[in-house]
N, C-alpha and C positions, 0 to 999 in steps of 0.2 A: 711905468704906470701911466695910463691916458687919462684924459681931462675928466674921461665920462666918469671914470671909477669913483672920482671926487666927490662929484656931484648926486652921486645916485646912494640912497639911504641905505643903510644894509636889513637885510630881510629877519623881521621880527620872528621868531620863534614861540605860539604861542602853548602853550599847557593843554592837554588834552582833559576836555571836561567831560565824565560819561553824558550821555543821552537822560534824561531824568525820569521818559518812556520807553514802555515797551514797545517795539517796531510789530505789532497787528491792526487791525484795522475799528477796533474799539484805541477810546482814549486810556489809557492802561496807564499809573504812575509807578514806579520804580519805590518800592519800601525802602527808605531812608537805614531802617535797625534790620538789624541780620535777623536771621530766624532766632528766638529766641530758647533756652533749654526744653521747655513745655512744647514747644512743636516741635524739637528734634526725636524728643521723646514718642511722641503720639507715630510720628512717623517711622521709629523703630518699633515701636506694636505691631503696627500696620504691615511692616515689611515679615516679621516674623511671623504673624498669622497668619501670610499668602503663605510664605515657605514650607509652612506645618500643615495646612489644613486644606490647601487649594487641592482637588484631584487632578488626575493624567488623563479622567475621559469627560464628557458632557459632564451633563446634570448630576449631582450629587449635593449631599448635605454639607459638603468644605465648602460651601460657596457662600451659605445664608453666615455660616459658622465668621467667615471674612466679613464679609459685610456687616454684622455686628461690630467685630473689633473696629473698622474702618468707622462704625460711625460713633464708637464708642469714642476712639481718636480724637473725631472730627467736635464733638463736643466738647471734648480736654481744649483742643485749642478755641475753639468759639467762643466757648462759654454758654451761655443762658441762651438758646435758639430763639427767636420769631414764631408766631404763628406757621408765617409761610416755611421758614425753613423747614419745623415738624411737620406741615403737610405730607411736603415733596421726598422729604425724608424716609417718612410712613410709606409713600409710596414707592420709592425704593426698596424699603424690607419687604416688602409686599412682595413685589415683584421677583426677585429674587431666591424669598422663603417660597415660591409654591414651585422652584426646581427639583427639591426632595421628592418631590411628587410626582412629576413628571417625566418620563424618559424620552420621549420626541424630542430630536436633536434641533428640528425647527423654533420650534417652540421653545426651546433653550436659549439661544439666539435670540428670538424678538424677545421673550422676558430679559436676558441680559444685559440688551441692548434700553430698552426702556429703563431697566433699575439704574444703569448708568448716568442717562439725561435724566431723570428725576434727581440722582445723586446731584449733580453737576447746578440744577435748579435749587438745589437745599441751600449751598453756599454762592452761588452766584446771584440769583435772583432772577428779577426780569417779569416787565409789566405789559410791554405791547408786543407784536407781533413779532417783530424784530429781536428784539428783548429777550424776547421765549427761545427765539432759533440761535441765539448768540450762548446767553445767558447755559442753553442745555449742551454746548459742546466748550464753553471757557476753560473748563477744568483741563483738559483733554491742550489746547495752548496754554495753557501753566506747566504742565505738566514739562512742556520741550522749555519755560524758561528759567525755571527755579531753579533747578542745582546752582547757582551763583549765587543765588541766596541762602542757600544750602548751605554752601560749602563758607560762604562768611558768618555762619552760625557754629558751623563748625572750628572752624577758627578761635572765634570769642570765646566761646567753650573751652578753648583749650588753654588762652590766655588767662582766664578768670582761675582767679587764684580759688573761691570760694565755691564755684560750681564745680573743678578740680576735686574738692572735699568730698562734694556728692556723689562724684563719681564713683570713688573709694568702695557706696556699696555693692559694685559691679563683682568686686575682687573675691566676696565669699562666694558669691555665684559663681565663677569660676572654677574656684576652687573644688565648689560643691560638684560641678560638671567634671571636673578632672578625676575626682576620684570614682563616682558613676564609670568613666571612662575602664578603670581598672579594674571596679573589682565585680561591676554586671558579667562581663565575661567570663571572669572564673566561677562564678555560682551557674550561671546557664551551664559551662563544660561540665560542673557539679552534679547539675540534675536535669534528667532529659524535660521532667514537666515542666518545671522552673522555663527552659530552653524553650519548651512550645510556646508556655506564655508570653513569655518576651518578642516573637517570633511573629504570635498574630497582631501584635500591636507597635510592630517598630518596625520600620522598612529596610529593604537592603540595601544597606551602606556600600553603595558602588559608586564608581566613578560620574556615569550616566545620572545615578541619581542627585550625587553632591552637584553639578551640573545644574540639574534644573531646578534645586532648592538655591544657591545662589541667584539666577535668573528672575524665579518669581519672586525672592525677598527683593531684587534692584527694580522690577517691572511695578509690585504693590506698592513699595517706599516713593518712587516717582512721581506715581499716583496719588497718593495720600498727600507729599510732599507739594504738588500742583493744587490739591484742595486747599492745602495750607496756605498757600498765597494768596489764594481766589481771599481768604476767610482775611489774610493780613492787609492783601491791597489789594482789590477786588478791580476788576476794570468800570466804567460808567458805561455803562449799557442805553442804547437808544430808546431809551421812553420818555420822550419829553411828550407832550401834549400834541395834537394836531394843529397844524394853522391852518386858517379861516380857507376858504374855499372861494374863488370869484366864479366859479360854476356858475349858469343862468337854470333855473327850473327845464326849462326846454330843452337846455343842452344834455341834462342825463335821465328826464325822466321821459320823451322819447324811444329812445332807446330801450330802455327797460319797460316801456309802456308796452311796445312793440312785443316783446317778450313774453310779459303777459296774457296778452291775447293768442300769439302762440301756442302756451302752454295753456290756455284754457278751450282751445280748440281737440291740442293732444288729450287732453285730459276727460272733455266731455266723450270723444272714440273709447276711450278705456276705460270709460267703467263696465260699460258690459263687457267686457275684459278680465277686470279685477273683479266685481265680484260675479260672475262666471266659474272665473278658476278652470280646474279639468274639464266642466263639462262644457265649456265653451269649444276649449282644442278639440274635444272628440266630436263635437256634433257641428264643426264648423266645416264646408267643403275646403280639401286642399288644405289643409294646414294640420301638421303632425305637434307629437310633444318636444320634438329636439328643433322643430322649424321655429315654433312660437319662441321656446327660451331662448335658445342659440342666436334666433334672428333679432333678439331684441335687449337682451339685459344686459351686455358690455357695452351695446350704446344708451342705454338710460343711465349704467353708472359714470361713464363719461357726461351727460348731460348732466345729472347730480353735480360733478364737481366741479364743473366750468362755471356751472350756474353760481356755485359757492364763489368762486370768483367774480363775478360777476358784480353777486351781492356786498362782499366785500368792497370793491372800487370802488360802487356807490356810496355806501355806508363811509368812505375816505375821503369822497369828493363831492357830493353832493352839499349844495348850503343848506344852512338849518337856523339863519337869524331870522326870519319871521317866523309867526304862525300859519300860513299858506304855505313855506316849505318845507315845516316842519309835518305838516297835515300830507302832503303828498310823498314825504320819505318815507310816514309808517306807512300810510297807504299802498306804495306802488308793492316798498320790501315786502311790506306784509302779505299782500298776494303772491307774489313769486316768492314766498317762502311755502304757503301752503298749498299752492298748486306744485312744487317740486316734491311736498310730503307726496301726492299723489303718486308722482314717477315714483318714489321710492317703493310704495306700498306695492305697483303696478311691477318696477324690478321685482322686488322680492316674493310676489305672488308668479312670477313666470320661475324662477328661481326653483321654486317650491314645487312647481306641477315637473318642470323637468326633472328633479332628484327623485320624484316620486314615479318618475315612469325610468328612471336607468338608472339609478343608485346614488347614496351618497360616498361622497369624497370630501377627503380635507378641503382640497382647494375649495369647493364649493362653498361647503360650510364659513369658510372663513372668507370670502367673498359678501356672501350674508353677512358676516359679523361686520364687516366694513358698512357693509350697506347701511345695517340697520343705525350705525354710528352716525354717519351722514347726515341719515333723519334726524338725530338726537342733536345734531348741528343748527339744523334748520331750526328745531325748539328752541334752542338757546337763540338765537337769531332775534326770533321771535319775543323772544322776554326781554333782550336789550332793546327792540325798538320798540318798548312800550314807555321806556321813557327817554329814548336818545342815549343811554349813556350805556358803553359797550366796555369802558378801561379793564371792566373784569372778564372780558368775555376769552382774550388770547389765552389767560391763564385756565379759564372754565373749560377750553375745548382742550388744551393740551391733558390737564389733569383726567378729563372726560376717558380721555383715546388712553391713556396709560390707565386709568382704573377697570375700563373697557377691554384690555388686554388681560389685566389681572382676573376678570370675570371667565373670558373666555376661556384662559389656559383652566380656571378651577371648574369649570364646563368638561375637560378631557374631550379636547376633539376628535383625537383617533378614538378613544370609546364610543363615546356616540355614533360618528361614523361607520364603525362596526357592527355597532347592537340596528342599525340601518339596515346594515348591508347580510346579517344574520338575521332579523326578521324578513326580509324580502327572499331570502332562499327560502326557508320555512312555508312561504305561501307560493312561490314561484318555479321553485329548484335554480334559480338561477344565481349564479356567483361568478365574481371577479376574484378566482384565487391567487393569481397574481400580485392583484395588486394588495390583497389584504393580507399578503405574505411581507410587502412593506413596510407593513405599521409596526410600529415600537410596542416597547414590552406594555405601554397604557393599554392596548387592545386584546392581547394572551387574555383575560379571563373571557370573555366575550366568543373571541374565535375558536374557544376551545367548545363552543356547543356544536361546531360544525360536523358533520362526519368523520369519521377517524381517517377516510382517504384526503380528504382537503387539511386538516389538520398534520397530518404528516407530511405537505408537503410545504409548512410553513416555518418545520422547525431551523432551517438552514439560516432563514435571517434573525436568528434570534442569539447568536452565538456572545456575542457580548454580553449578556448578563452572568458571565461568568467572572466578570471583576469582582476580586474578595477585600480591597483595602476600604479601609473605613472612610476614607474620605470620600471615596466614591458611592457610598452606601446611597439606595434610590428606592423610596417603597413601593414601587411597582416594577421594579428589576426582583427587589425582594421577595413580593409576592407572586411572581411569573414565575422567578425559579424553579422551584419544586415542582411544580406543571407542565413546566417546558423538560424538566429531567423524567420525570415519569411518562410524559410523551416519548421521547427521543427511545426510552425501554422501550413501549408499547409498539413502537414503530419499526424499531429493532427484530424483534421477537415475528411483526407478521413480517413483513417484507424482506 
């Protein structure tokens, strides 16, 4: 042994202490208590009502059917919600209940997607801008860190000698499912009616399908399960207040000044513009109805939303402790908020004379609906800077753009678009049967005024409304059906 070994201390071994955070990029604290029985609960509802009622295609009524239970859950374990949670909440069922309605796969999608972030805002919260865009995807990281809290609820559960008791009334359930097990099959071999009934209302117990009813009971439980965290240890979300600005007057109302004048230049060219309308395009040399729209409304919508930016950063960083600064922040905002209504109205006025000289389209349509959202931006804009104080404004626009989605899907934009593009043959003869052979079954009653040779050549993309399970039930697959069957005969029979 050498001298050194003497002298040199030996190496402390110290106890591993978990993290007391979660590792994302909010301050997130780690729940001290396991999940408790009341949320393991909520979260097996949740899991069993994806498993039962979720369908295998788009839009169906399994979906509003889930999201009920899921917020039925989400209550069990909350308790008594907030104002704001029932807003966001509300707009969640919103969103999601007008899928029965619906068959546009698109439109399925951003409704989804929207019920989801409003879900996600019900239980997490969030006040500024930041806050919103955190706050609407937390759930979504709970989701990847709960099962450890999960599974220490599970645990407890199983130690506790007293929640053991409750479980107990699990076992006639059971029971009660075992014998169902035996003796449903011998009354169906019994009777063929008996056997049909059962037939339309049970699925086929196949491999494939046992499969994807585990799948979505572990995908909705996780989910529910990540709600539940959000609701027991919720992370701190960035909405502290603004600090004070050393900005000088000059340094940002310049700029913006600049802007200004800008837009008050574009804007005095475009009135005889806007209100012109078509007959400015037709009686104007040189300039057609696809040169005017085309040449100009994806750069006014781009101008719309840089400007939004724009107004923002001031509104961030502009100072506001006198009344001189105060007077030139509504001032400057305040015009370049309502000279951009101009662009807007000037967008949606060029918008409007081009669909009216080549037809309408989804994309178009919803293009507009963006637009006109913008505007409704700028209004709101407008009402915070009448008194400086915007804390409500991130949640006014977010709520806006989600109730604004809810309007538009209950609008049916492939209908509209159709009853568009079927009055303009009517006076025109002309049609895109193409592409109105794309639109989902919302458009079948509409398309069907057309000729029997265009409508025959639309039944091809309609094949999917032949899904018969109840989860997938859709009242405009519903109400196509029988139309698109008595076409498919008619079409049969000449051709």
């Amino acid at each position: 042994m050498n001298d050194q070994s003497l002298t040199t201390p030996p190496m402390l071994t110290r106890p591993f202490v978990p993290s007391t955070t979660y590792p994302t990029i909010m301050h997130w604290e780690r729940p001290e208590k396991p999940a408790p029985p009341r949320t393991l609960l909520a979260i097996g509802i949740a899991g069993a009502a994806g498993a039962i009622a979720l369908p295998g295609t788009t839009a169906g009524i399994g979906y509003p059917i889930v999201a009920i239970a899921c917020a039925a859950a989400a209550w069990l374990v909350m308790g008594r919600p907030g104002p704001a949670a029932l807003a966001w909440g509300g707009l969640s069922l919103a969103l999601i209940g007008i899928t029965p309605f619906r068959d546009a796969e698109w439109l399925f999608y951003l409704c989804l997607l929207g019920s989801l972030a409003a879900a996600s805002l019900a239980v997490a919260g969030g006040r500024s801008l930041a806050g919103i865009v955190l706050g609407s995807v937390t759930v979504t990281f709970a989701s990847a860190l709960c099962l450890p809290w999960v599974f220490r609820g599970l645990k407890a559960l199983r130690d506790n000698g007293k929640a053991r008791r409750k479980v107990r009334i699990a076992k006639p359930v059971l029971l009660s499912a075992a014998l169902l097990v035996v003796f449903v099959p011998l009354l169906a071999s019994a009777d063929a009616a008996f056997a049909n009934l059962l037939g339309s209302i049970t699925p086929d117990m196949d491999g494939q399908f046992t499969f994807r009813w585990i799948l979505v009971f572990v995908l909705v439980a996780i989910g529910m399960a990540g709600a539940s965290l959000v609701i027991a240890s919720g992370p701190r979300l960035p909405d502290q207040p603004r600090k004070p600005s050393r900005l000088s007057i000059m340094e940002w109302a310049m700029p913006v000044g600049i802007l200004v004048l800008l837009f008050t230049a574009f804007a005095a060219v475009q009135f005889t513009a806007l209100f012109g309308g078509a007959d400015y395009v037709l009686h104007t040399a040189d300039v057609t109805s696809a040169q005017y729209a085309r040449g100009g409304f994806w750069q006014l919508v781009a101008v719309t939303v840089l400007t939004l930016g724009v107004v923002a950063a001031a509104a961030r960083w502009a100072p506001r402790r006198t009344p001189a600064e105060r007077k030139w922040l509504r001032g400057l905002l305040g015009a370049l908020s309502l000279l951009v209504l101009v662009i807007v109205a000037s967008a949606l006025s060029r918008m409007w004379t081009y669909q009216q000289a080549y037809g309408f389209t989804v994309l178009r349509l919803s293009v507009e609906a963006f637009e006109l959202w913008l505007g409704l931006l700028y209004v709101l804009v407008l009402v915070a800077g009448v008194r400086l104080e915007a804390r409500w404004l991130p949640r006014a626009i977010t709520g806006s753009g989600l109730a604004g989605l809810f309007l538009f899907a209950l609008l049916n934009p492939e209908r509209v678009a159709a009853e568009h593009n079927v009055a303009r043959y009517e006076q025109t003869k002309k049609v895109d049967v193409d592409y109105l052979s794309r639109l989902s079954a919302d458009a079948v009653p509409v398309l069907l005024r057309l000729p029997v040779e265009h409508r025959c050549a639309m039944t091809g993309a309609l094949e999917r409304l032949d899904d018969r399970s109840w989860q997938s039930w859709n009242l405009s697959r519903a109400t196509a059906l029988p139309r698109v069957t008595g076409l498919r005969a008619e079409c049969a029979t000449r051709y």
